[in-house]
C-alpha positions in Angstrom: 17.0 -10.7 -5.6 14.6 -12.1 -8.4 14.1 -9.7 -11.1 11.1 -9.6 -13.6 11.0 -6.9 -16.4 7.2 -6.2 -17.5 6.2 -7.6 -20.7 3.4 -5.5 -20.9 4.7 -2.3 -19.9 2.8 0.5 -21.7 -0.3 -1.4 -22.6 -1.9 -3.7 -19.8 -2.5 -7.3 -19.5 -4.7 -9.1 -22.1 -6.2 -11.6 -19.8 -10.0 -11.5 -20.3 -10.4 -11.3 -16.9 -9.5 -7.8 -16.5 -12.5 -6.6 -18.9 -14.5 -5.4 -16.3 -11.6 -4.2 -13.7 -11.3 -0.6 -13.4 -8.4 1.4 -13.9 -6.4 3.0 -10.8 -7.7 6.6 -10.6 -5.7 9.9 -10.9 -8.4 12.2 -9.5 -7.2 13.8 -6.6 -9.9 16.5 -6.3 -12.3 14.8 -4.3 -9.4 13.3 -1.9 -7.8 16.9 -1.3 -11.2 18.8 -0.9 -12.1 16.1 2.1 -9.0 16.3 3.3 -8.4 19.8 3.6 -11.6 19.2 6.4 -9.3 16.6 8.4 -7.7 18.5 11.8 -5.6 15.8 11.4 -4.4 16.3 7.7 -0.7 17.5 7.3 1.8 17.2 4.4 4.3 14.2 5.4 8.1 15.4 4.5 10.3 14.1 1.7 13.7 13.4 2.9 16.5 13.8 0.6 19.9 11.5 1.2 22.9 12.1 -1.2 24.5 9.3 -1.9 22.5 6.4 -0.2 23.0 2.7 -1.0 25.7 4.4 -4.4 22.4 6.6 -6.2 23.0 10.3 -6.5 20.2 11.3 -4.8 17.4 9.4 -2.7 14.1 10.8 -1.9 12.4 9.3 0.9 8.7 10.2 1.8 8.4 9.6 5.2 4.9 8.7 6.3 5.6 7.4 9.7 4.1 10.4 11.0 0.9 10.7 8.7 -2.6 11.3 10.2 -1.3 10.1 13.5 -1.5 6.8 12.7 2.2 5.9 11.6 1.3 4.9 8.2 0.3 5.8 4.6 -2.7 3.7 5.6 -4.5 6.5 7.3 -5.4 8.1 4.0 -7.1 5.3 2.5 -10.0 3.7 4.5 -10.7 6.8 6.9 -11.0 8.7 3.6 -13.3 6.0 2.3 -15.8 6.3 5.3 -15.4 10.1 5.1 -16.7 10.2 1.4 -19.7 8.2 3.0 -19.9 11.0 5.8 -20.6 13.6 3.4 -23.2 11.4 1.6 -24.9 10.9 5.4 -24.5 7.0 5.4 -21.7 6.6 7.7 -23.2 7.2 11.1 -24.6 4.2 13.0 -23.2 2.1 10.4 -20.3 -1.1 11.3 -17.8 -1.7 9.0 -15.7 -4.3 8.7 -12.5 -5.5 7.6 -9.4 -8.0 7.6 -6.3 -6.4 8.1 -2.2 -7.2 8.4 -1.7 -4.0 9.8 -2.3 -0.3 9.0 -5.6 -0.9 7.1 -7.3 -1.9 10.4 -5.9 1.3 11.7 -7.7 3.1 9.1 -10.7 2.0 9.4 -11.1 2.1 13.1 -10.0 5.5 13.2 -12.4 6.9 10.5 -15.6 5.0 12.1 -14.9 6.7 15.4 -14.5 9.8 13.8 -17.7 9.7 12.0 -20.1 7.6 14.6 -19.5 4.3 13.1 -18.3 1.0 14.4 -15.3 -1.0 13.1 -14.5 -4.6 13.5 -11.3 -6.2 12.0 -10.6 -9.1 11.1 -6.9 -10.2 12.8 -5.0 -13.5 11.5 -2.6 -15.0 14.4 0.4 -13.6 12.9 -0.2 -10.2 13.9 1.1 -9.0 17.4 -1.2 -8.4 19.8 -0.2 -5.1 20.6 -1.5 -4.1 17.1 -4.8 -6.0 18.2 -4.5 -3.2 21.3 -4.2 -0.4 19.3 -7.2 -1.3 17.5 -9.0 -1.8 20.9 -7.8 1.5 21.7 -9.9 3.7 19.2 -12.6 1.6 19.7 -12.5 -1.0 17.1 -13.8 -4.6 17.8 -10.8 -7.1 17.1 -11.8 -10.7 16.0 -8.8 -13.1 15.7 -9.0 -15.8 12.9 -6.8 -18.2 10.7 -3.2 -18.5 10.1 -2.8 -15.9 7.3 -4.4 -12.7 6.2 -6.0 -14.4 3.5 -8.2 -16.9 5.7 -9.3 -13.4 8.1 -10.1 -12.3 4.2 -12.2 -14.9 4.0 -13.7 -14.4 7.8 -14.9 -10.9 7.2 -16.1 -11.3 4.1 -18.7 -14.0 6.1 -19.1 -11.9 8.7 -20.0 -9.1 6.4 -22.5 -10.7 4.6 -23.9 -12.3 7.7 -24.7 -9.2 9.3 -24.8 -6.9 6.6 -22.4 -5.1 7.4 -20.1 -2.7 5.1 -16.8 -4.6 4.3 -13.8 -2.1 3.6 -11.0 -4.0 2.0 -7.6 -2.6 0.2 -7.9 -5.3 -2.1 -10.0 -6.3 -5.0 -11.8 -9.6 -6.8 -14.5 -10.2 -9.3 -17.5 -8.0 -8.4 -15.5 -5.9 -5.6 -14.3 -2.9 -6.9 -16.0 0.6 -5.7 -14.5 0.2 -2.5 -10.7 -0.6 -3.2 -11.0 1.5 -6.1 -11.8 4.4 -3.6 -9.5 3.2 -0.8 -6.6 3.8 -3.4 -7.8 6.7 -4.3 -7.2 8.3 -1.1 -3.4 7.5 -1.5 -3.3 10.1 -4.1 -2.7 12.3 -1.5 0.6 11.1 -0.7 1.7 11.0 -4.5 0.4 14.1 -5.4 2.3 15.6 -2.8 5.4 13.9 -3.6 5.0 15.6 -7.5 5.2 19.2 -5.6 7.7 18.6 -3.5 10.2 17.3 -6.7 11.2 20.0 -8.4 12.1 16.9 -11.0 11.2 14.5 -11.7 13.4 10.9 -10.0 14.7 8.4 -12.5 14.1 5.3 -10.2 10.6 4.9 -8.1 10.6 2.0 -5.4 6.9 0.9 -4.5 7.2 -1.9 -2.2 3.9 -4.0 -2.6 1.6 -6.5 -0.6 -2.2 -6.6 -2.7 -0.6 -3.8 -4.5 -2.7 -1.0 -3.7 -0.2 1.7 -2.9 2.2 1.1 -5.8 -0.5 1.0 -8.4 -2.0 4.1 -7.0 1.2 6.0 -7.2 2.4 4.7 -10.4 -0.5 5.7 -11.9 -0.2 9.2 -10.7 3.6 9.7 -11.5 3.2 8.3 -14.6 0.0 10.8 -15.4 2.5 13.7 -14.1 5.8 12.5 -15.4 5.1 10.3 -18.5 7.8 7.3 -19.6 10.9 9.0 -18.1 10.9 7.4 -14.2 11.7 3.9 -14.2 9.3 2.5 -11.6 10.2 -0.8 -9.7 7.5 -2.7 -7.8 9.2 -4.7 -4.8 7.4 -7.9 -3.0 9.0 -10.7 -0.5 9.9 -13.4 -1.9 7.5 -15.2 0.1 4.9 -13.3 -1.6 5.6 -12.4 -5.3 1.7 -12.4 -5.7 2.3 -9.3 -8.2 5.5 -10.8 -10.1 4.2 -14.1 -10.8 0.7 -12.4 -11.7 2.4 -10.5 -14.5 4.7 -13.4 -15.2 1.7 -15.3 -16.3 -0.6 -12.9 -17.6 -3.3 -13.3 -15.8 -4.5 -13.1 -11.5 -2.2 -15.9 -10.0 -2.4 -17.0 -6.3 1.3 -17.6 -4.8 2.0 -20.2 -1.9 4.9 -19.7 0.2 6.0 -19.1 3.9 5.2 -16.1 6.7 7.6 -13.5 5.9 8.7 -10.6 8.1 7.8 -8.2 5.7 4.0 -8.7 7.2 2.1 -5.7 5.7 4.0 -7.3 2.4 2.6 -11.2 3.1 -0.1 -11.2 0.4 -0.4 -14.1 -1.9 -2.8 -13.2 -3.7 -3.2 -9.4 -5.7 -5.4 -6.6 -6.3 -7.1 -7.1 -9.5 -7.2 -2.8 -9.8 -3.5 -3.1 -8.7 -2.4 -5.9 -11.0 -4.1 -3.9 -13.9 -2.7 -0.6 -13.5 0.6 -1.9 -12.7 1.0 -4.2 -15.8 0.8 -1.3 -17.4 3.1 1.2 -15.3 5.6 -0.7 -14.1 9.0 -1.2 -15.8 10.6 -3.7 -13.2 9.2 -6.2 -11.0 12.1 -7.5 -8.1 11.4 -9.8 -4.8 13.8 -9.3 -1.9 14.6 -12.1 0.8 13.9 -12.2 4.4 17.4 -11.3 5.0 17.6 -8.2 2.7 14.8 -6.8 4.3 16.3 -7.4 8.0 20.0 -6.3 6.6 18.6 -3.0 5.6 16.5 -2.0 8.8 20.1 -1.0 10.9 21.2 1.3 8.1 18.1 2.6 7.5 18.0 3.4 11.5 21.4 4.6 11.1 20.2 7.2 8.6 17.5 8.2 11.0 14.9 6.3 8.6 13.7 3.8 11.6 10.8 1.7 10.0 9.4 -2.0 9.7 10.8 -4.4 7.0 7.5 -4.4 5.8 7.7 0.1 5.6 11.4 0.1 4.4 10.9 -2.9 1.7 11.8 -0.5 -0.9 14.9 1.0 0.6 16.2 -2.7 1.3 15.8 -3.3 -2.1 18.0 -0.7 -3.3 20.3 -1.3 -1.2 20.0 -4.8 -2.4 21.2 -4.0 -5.9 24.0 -2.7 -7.9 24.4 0.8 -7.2 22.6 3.0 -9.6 25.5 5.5 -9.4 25.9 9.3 -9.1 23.3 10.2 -11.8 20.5 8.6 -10.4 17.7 10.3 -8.5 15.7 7.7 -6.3 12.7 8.0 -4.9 11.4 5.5 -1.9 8.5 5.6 0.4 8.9 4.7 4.1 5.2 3.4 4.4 4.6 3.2 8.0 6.3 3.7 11.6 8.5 0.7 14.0 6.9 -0.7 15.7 
């Protein structure tokens, strides 16, 4: 385990590039009011372990189970396409997208909800039995390149070929109103993890690929709990796209292998997600291929069955030195096995 503590930990990068990047947002009024209109909408549980990987207490929220979709996903696109619902431009309209997993997901499921067509952008690394899921709720499934980044690339051609809406979870110079409202839909999931705690933890795991979830949460928890969590951000080592992005103070693009950890696999970050987090996060740790698969039998064996890629932030604790009976952890378990 490689372990980076945040030089710029209370303040934010000073990179020039980040002038004109937003900040994460922390309103969750317009994500709950929509939601509260979703049949499918239900509170995902927090589990609570004593004693897991040596921590007092570990709080797991368990999201394989959210919106039907087996991921935290389902709260960001779908919630996205719903805010253009309301504002009558959803209908009859295609959106597009390049996914490594749940994202796609999202976005088919909220254009068929709301008379709209998806098409997602696949690279070969995904199964094809996430390609037939897509298929399933009617999204059109277009295979291309070797890594997510090159189906990026695809979509963002396709999209401005055909004019089509492009829905991505990550964000680059001139991009932003989208992601920037795609995270905003995982506010749900954190602000439901501040009313469940009666306290607040002392140790937050966000496991990262473009960074979207963990800066989202971070942001929030640090808006309802100040300095006093410690909050660790945990990427492959194959994809330290975040760590080496702080490391240098500015957007860096990584190079290395296809990891397991496939929702994870992103080389490159978020530019809303590599601001909010300089400034949030405390800790920034990579994991190996083989800490991730190590941890996915325990985690089974604790009746927390999940992905490498879902359980990244589990692995990771269980990865380092126990944090001993006074700690109080608290993990997400981001999406279902598949």
């Amino acid at each position: 385990m490689q372990r980076l503590y945040n030089p710029w930990r209370g303040r934010g990068l000073e990179w020039e590039g980040m002038t004109d990047v937003p900040w994460p947002s922390v309103d969750m009024q317009a994500v709950v009011a929509l939601l509260a209109r979703c049949p499918f909408h239900d509170v995902t549980p927090l589990v609570r372990s004593d004693g897991f990987a040596g921590a007092g207490e570990v709080f797991v929220k368990d999201e394989r189970a959210r919106m039907g979709l087996g991921s935290f996903k389902a709260l960001g696109a779908a919630y996205v396409i719903a805010r253009d619902a309301a504002e009558g431009r959803a209908r009859g309209r295609t959106y597009v997208a390049a996914s490594a997993g749940n994202h796609g997901l999202s976005v088919a499921a909220g254009a068929m909800a709301f008379g709209a067509r998806a098409v997602i952008y696949l690279c070969e690394a995904v199964p094809e039995a996430f390609a037939e899921r897509l298929r399933g709720i009617g999204a059109k499934v277009v295979r291309a390149g070797t890594t997510y980044e090159e189906s990026m690339t695809a979509a963002l051609q396709a999209a401005e070929e055909n004019q089509w809406a492009l829905l991505s979870d990550s964000s680059w110079p001139g991009y932003f109103d989208r992601p920037l409202r795609v995270m905003e839909g995982y506010l749900a999931l954190a602000g439901e993890v501040v009313q469940a705690m009666d306290e607040p933890p002392t140790h937050i795991l966000l496991q990262a690929g473009v960074g979207g979830l963990a800066a989202s949460c971070a942001a929030l928890f640090r808006a309802a709990w100040g300095d006093y969590p410690r909050i660790i951000v945990v990427e492959p080592d194959a994809a330290p796209a975040l760590t080496e992005s702080v490391r240098a103070g500015r957007a860096v693009v990584t190079a290395g292998p296809v990891s397991a950890m496939g929702r994870l696999d992103c080389k490159e970050p978020s530019l809303i997600a590599l601001k909010g987090l300089a400034r949030d996060a405390d800790t920034f740790v990579t994991i190996s291929e083989e800490q991730a698969a190590a941890a996915m039998p325990q985690l089974a064996g604790a009746g927390l069955e999940t992905t490498p890629s879902g359980g990244a932030g589990l692995a990771a604790l269980l990865a380092m030195d126990p944090l001993g009976p006074d700690a109080r952890v608290l993990c997400i378990l981001s999406e279902a096995a598949e």
